[in-house]
C-alpha positions in Angstrom: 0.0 0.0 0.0 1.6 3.3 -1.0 1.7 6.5 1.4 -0.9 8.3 -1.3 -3.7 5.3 -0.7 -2.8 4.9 2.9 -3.4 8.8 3.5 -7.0 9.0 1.8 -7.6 6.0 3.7 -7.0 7.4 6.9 -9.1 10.5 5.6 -12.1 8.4 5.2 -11.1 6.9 8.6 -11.8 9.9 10.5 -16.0 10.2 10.4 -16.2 6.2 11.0 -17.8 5.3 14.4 -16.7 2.3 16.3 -18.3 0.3 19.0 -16.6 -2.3 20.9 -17.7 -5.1 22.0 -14.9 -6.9 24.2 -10.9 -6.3 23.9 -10.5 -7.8 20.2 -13.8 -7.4 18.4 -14.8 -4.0 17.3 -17.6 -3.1 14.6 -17.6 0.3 12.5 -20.2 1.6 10.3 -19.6 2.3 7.3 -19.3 5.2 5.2 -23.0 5.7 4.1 -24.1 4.8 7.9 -26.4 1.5 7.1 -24.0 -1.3 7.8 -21.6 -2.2 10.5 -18.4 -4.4 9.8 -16.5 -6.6 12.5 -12.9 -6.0 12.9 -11.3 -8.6 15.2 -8.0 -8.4 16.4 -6.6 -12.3 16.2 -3.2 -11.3 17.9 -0.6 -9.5 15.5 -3.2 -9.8 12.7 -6.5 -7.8 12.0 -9.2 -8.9 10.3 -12.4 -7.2 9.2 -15.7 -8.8 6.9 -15.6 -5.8 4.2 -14.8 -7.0 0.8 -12.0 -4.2 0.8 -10.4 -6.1 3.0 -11.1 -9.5 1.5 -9.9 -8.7 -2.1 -6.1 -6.5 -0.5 -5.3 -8.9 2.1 -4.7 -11.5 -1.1 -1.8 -9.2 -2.8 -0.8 -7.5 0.6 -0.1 -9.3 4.3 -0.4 -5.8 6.1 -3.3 -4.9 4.0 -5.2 -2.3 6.6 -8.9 -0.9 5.4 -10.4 1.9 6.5 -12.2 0.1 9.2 -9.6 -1.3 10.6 -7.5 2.3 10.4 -10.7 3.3 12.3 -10.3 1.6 15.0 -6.6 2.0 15.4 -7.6 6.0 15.4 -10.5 5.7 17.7 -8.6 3.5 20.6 -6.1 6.7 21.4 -8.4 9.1 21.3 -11.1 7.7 23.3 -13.8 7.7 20.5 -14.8 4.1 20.9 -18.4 3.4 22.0 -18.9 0.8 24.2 -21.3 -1.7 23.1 -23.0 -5.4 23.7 -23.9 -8.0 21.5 -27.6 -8.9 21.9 -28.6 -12.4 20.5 -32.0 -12.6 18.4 -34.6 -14.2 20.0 -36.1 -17.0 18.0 -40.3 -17.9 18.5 -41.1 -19.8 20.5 -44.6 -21.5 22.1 -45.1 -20.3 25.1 -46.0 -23.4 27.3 -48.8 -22.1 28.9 -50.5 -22.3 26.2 -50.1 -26.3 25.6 -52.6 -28.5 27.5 -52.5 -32.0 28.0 -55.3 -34.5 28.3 -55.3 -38.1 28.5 -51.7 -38.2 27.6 -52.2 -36.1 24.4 -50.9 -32.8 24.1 -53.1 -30.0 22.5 -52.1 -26.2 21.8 -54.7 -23.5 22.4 -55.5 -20.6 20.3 -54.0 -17.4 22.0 -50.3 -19.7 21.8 -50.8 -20.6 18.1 -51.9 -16.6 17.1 -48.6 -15.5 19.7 -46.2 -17.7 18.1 -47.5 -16.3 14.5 -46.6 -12.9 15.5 -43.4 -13.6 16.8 -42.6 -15.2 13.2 -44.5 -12.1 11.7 -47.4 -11.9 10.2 -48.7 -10.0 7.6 -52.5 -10.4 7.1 -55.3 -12.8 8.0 -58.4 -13.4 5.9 -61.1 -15.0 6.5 -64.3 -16.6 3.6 -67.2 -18.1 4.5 -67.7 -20.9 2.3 -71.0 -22.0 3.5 -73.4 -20.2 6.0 -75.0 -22.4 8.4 -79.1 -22.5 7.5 -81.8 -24.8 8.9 -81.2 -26.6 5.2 -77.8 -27.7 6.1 -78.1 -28.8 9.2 -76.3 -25.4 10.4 -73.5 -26.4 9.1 -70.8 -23.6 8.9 -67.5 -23.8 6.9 -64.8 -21.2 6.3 -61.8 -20.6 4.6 -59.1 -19.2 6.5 -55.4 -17.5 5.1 -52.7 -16.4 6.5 -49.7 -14.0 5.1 -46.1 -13.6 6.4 -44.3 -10.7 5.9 -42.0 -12.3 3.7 -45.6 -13.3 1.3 -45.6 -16.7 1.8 -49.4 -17.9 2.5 -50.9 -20.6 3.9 -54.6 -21.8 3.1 -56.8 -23.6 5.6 -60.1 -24.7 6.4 -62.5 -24.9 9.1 -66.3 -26.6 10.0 -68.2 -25.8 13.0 -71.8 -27.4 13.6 -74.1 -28.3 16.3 -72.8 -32.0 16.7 -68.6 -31.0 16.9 -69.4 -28.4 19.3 -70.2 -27.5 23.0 -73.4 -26.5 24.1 -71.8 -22.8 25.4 -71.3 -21.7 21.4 -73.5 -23.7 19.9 -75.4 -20.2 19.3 -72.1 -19.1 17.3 -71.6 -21.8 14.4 -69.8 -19.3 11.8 -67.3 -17.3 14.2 -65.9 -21.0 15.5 -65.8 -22.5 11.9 -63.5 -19.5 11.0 -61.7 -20.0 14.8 -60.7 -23.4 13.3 -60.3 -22.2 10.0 -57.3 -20.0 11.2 -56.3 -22.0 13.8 -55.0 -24.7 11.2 -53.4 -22.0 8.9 -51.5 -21.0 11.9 -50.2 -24.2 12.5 -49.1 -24.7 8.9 -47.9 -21.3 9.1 -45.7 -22.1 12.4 -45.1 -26.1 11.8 -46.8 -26.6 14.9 -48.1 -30.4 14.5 -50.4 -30.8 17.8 -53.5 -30.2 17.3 -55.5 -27.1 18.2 -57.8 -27.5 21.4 -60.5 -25.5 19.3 -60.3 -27.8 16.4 -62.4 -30.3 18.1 -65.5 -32.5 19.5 -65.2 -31.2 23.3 -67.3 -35.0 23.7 -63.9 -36.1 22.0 -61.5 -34.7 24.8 -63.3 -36.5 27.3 -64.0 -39.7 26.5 -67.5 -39.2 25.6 -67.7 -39.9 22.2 -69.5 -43.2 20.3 -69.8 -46.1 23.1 -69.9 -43.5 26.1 -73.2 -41.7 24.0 -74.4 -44.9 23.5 -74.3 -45.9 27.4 -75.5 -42.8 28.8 -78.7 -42.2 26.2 -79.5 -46.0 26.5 -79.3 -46.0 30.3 -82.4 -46.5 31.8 -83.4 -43.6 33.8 -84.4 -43.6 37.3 -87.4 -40.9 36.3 -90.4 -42.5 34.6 -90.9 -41.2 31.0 -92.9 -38.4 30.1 -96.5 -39.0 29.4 -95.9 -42.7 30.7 -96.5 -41.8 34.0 -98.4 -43.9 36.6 -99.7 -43.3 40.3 -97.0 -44.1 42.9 -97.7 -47.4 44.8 -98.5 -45.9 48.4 -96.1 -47.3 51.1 -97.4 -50.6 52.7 -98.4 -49.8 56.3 -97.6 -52.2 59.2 -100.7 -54.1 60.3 -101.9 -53.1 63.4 -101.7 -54.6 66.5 -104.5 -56.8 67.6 -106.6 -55.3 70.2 -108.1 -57.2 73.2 -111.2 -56.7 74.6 -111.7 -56.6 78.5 -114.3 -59.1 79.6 -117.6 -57.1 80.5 -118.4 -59.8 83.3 -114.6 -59.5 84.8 -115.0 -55.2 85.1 -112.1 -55.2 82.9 -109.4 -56.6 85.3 -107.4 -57.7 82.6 -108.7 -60.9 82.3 -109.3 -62.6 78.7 -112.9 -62.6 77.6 -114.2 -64.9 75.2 -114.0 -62.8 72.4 -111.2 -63.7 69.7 -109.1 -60.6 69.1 -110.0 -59.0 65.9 -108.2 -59.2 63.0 -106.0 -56.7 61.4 -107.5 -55.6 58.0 -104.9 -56.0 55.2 -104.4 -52.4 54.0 -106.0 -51.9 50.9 -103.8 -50.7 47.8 -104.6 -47.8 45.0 -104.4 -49.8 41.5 -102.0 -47.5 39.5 -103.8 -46.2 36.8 -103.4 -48.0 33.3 -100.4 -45.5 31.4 -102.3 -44.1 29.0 -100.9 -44.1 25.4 -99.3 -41.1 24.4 -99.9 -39.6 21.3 -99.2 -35.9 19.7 -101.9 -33.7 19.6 -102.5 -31.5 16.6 -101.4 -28.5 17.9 -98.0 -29.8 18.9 -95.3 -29.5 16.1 -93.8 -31.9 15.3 -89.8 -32.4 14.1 -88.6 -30.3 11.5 -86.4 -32.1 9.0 -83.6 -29.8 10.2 -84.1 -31.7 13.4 -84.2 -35.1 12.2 -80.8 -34.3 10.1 -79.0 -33.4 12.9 -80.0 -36.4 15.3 -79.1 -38.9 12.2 -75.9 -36.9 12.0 -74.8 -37.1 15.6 -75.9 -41.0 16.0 -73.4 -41.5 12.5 -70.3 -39.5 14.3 -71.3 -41.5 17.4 -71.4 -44.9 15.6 -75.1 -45.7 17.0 -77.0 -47.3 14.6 -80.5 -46.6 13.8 -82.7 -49.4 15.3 -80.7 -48.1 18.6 -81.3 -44.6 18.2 -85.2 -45.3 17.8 -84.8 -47.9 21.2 -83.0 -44.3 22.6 -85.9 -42.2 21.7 -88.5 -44.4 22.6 -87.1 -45.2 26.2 -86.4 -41.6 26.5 -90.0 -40.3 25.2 -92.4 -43.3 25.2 -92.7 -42.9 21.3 -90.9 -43.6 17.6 -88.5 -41.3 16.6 -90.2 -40.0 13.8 -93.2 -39.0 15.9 -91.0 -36.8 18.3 -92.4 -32.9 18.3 -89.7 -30.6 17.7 -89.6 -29.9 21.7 -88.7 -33.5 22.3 -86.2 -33.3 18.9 -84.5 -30.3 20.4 -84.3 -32.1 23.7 -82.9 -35.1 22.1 -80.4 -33.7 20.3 -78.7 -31.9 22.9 -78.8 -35.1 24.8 -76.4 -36.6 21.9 -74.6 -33.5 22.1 -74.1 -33.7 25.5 -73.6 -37.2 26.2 -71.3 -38.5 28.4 
């Protein structure tokens, strides 16, 4: 290097700034002010990650840029800012938001939408694909995408309907078809492969899916059926004791008179009424086809065939199935719902 390039090197020296780190590694910005270079000092040698310095140092051994003239400047002076090297923090799941239930671990929401942030995202968008109507069984479905801020997207759907969830939003089909919706683009999104707790049957989480339906809507109750009700058998009464009568000739000493003791009576009992036979009256309505849909729908996901399904609803309302009114449908469906 001659004196000429070594002087309008230290020139361009003078307006660097340079933050230390620890005794051998500096970095200096560099002459536009958007980047910083390391210059590490490896005993007698210096080395810095310009490209200056990568294409001299192959012609010349005590090849010096103007970083590393910088720093060399800055040291006597006392122009070096002290500095620390902060680590990026990669995302993480927070685990607070990952439940586990019989043995299976499940991620909630709030953790999966966190974790997407911490990634970055862009955008979320949400379509309805299908509105839930009377027609469909209120069956929602929408379609869920999510954008990160480096344009990659990530396409998902969801379905929400009476029978896949709990009774506390069964009143808000769409908004937890799009919940799940975005849910499972969030998990693409994040290569998160438990499964959200939103994503399913809450009947599913606690065992009380197909046989435990089956047992508890089958289960004879201790309550007599509706409209099948007869009079209550009145408690037997202990006979009474047998009374004697004091001998009229004796003045009633005590002695036994003649008389045989009377006899108890056996207590009489109430014949129960005959049950009468219930049928609907006309002014009762009966099940909608809506209704029927979603009970032949919950006994499918439920594996309960139909001959059982009709023993269900005739143990459980002294009827068929198909003569249920849409009182007795309603009940019976949140009864397969519900089931546990």
């Amino acid at each position: 290097m001659t004196a000429k390039e070594l002087q309008k090197r230290n020139e361009k020296s003078q307006h660097l700034r340079v933050v230390q780190v620890d005794d051998q590694t500096y970095y200096v910005e560099s002459s536009e002010g958007k980047i910083c270079y390391r210059v590490s000092f490896e005993g007698d040698k210096q080395v810095c990650t310009c490209g200056d310095f990568s294409r001299g140092i192959k012609s010349d051994s005590a090849f010096r840029c103007k970083h590393i003239i910088s720093v060399y400047n800055s040291i006597p002076n006392g122009e070096v800012h002290h500095g620390q090297v902060l680590e990026r923090v990669k995302p993480k799941l927070d685990e607070r938001w990952i439940t586990t239930i019989e043995g299976r671990e499940f991620v909630k929401y709030p953790g999966l939408l966190d974790l997407g942030h911490q990634k970055g995202i862009s955008q979320i968008e949400v379509e309805v694909v299908q509105l839930p109507t009377a027609e469909n069984g209120h069956f929602a479905v929408c379609k869920a995408t999510v954008v990160s801020k480096v344009g990659e997207s990530f396409v998902d759907i969801g379905d929400a309907n009476p029978g896949n969830c709990s009774s506390k939003v069964s009143k808000h089909i769409l908004r937890m078809a799009s919940t799940r919706a975005i849910a499972r683009a969030l998990r693409s999104f994040c290569n998160v492969g438990e499964s959200a707790l939103e994503e399913l049957d809450p009947a599913d989480l606690t065992g009380t899916g197909s046989e435990a339906a089956r047992s508890r809507i089958s289960k004879p109750s201790d309550k007599r059926p509706r409209g099948n009700s007869k009079a209550q058998e009145p408690a037997a009464t202990p006979p009474a004791p047998a009374r004697m009568e004091p001998n009229a000739g004796n003045g009633g000493n005590g002695t036994k008179s003649g008389k045989k003791p009377t006899e108890p009576k056996e207590p009489t009992q109430q014949e129960p009424n005959p049950a009468p036979n219930k049928t609907q009256s006309p002014s009762v309505p009966t099940m909608s086809e809506a209704q029927k849909r979603a009970i032949y729908n919950l006994s499918r996901r439920r594996g309960i065939s139909v001959e059982e399904l009709g023993r269900m609803a005739f143990e459980a309302y002294g009827m068929e199935l198909e003569h249920l009114s849409s009182k007795d449908a309603s009940s019976f469906i949140r009864n397969l719902q519900q089931a546990a």
